[in-house]
C-alpha positions in Angstrom: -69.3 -17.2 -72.7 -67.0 -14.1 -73.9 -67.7 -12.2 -77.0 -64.3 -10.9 -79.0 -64.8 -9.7 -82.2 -66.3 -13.1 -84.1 -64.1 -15.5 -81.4 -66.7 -16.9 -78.3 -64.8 -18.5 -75.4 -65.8 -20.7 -72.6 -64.3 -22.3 -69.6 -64.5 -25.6 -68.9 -63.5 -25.7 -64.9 -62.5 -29.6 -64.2 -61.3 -28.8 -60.4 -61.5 -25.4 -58.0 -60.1 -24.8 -54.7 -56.7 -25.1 -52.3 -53.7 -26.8 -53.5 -50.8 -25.0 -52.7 -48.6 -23.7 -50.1 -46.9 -20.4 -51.9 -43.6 -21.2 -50.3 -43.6 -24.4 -51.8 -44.2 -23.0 -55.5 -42.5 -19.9 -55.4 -38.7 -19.6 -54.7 -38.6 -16.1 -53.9 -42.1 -16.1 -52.4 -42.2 -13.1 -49.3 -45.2 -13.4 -47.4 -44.7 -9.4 -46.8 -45.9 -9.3 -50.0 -49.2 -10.8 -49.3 -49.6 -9.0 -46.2 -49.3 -5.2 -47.8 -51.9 -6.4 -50.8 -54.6 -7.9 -48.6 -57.0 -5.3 -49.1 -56.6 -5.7 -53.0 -55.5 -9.0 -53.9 -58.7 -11.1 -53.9 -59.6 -14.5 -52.4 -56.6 -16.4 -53.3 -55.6 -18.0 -50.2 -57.6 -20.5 -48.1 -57.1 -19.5 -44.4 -57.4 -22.9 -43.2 -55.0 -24.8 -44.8 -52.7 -21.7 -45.7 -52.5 -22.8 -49.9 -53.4 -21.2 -52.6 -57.2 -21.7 -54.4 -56.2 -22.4 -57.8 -58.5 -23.1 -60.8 -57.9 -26.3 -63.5 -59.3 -25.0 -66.0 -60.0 -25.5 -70.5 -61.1 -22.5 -72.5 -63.0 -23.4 -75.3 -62.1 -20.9 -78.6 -65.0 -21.0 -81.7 -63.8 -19.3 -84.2 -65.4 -18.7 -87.8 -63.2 -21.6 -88.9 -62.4 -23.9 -85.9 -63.2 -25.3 -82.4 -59.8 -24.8 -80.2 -59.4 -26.3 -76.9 -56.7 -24.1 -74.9 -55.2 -27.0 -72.5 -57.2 -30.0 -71.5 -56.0 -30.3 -67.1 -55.9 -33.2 -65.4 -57.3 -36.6 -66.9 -59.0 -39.1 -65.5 -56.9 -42.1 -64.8 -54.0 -40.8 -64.7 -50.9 -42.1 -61.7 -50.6 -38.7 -60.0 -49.6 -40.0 -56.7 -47.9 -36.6 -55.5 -50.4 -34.6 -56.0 -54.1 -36.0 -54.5 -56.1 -33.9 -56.6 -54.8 -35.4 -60.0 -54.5 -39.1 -59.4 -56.9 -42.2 -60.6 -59.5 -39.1 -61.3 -63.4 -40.3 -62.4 -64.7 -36.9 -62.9 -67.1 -36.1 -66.1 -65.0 -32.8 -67.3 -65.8 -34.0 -70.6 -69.9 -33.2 -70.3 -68.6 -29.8 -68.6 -66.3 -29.2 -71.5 -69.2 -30.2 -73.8 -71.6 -27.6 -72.0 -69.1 -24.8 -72.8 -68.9 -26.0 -76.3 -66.9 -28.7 -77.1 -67.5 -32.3 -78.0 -64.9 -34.3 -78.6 -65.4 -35.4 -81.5 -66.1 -32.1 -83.5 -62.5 -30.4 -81.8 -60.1 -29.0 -84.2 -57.1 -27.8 -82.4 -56.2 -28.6 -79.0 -53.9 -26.2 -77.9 -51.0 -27.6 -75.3 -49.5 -24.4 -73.9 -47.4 -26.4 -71.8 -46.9 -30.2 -71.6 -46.7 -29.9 -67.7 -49.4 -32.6 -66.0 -52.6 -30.9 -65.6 -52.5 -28.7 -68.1 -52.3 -31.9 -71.0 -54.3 -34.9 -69.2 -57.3 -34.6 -71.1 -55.1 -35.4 -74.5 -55.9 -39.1 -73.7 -58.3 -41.1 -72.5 -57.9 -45.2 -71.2 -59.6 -47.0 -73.7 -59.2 -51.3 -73.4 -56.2 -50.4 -71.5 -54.6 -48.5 -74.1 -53.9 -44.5 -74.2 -55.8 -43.2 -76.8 -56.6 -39.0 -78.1 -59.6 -38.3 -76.5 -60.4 -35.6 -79.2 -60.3 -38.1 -82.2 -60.2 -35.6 -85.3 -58.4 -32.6 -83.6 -55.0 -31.6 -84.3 -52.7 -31.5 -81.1 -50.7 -28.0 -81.2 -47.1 -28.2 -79.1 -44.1 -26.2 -79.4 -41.2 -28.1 -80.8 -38.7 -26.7 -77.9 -40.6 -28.3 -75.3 -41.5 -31.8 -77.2 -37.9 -31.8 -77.4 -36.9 -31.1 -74.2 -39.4 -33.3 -72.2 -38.4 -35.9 -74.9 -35.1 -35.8 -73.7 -35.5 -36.1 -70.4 -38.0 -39.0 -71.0 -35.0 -40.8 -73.1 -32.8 -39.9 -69.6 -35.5 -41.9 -67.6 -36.4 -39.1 -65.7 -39.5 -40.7 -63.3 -40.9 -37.2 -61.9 -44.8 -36.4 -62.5 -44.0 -34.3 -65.7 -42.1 -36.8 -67.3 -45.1 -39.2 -66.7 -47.6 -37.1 -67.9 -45.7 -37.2 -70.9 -45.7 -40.7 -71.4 -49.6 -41.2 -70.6 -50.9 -38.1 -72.2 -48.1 -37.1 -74.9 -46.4 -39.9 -76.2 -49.8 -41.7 -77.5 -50.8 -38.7 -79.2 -47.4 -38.4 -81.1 -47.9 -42.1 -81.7 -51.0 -41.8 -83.0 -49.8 -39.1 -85.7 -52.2 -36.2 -84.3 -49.2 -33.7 -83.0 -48.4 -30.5 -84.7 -45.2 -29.2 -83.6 -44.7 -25.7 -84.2 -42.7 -22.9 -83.6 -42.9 -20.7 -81.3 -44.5 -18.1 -83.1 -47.0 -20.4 -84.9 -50.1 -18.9 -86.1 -52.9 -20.8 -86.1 -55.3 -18.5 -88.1 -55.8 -14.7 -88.1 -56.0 -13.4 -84.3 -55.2 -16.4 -82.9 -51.2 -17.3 -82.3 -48.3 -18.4 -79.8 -46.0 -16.2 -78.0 -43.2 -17.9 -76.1 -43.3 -17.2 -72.5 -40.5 -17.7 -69.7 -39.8 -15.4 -66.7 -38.5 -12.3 -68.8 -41.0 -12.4 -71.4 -44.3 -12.9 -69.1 -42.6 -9.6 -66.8 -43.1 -7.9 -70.3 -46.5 -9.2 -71.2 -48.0 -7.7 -67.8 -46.1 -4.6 -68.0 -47.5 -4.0 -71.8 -51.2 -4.8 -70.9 -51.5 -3.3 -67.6 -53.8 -0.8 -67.8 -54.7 -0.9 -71.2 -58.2 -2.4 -70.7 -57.0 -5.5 -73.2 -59.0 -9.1 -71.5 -56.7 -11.3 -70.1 -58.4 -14.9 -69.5 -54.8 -16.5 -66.9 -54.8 -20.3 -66.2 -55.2 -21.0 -63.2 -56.7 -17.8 -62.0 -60.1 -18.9 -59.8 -63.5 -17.7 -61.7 -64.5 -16.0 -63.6 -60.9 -16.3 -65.0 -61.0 -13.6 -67.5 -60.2 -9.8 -66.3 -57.6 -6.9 -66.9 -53.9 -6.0 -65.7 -53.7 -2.3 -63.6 -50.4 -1.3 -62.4 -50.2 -0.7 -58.3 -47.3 1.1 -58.4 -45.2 -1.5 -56.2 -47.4 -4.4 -58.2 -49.4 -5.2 -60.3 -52.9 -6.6 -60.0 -55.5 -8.5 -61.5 -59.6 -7.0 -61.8 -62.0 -9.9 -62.4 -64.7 -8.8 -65.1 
């Protein structure tokens, strides 16, 4: 548990270890690059298999007013046949997500900071063979633009994993009349809002925090998940606290 102020955040770690090749997820991926930052970088490559460890992860935000969930990865379930580590899941991430502080039931806000497949397949649950919000009383926070566009694409028949993650874990929750869509700049409550992010504006986020000592708590980033930006010179890099 972190201490900010009056906000405490957990991490609620569903699934931990390889899962990707680099070439595959990068475009302009240069294994130079990996090569010249090995005595920096961190353990973020399994040697056997050649992919990248990556962390599924929830935080869990208490605020004075609320209990946030930031992203709720992969879902039990859930058709995920591409991707072995996602599909027809039994795992109990909701006792893990209740150890860092967070029952269901007593959720305000779930925080969707993207509507890709593991970051939204705790929204549901399968309940009598139906998709239901697995956080009964919480509001569901999504930005409009993406609703929209994932919508669209849905309406087009697209059949890739996204577009089915947002059939079994978006759709019922839209459905069930417990989506907020906001803007991008919503505010949820003082100290706590969205910031769009694409490839422009998250070059700009590292180069404004990097060594500034501000926390930066990354999806995906293997534990303990939280740590600061320093600038390398020719990179920037990432120090675990």
């Amino acid at each position: 548990m972190i201490s900010l102020g009056e906000f405490r955040i957990g991490r609620a770690v569903e699934h931990e270890g390889p899962f990707v090749r680099p070439e595959d997820f990068f475009p302009d991926w240069d294994p130079a690059v990996l090569e010249e930052s090995r005595d920096w970088i961190g353990p973020v490559m399994d040697p056997a298999s050649g992919q990248m460890i990556l962390s599924f992860h929830a935080f869990v935000l208490r605020t004075a007013r609320h209990t946030v969930v930031v992203d709720t990865c992969l879902g039990n379930d859930k058709e995920r046949p591409l991707r072995p580590v996602g599909h027809q899941r039994k795992g109990d991430f909701l006792a893990t997500l209740a150890a860092a502080g967070a029952r269901p039931e007593e959720v305000d806000f779930v925080m969707c900071t993207h509507l890709h497949w593991d970051h939204v397949g705790w929204n549901t649950r399968l309940a009598d063979g139906r998709w239901v919000p697995t956080f009964p009383n919480a509001r569901y926070v999504m930005a409009r633009r993406e609703y929209e566009h994932m919508d669209a694409l849905h309406a087009r028949g697209d059949k890739r994993m996204h577009a089915s993650a947002f059939v079994d874990s978006v759709q019922p929750i839209v459905r069930a009349e417990r989506a907020l869509l906001v803007d991008d700049d919503y505010q949820l409550e003082d100290g706590v809002w969205l910031e769009a992010m694409s490839g422009v504006s998250r070059r700009r986020f590292v180069e404004q925090h990097a060594d500034t000592g501000n926390l930066v708590m990354p999806a995906h980033f293997c534990a303990p998940s939280a740590g600061r930006i320093v600038d390398r010179t020719k990179a920037f890099g990432f120090v675990s606290v």
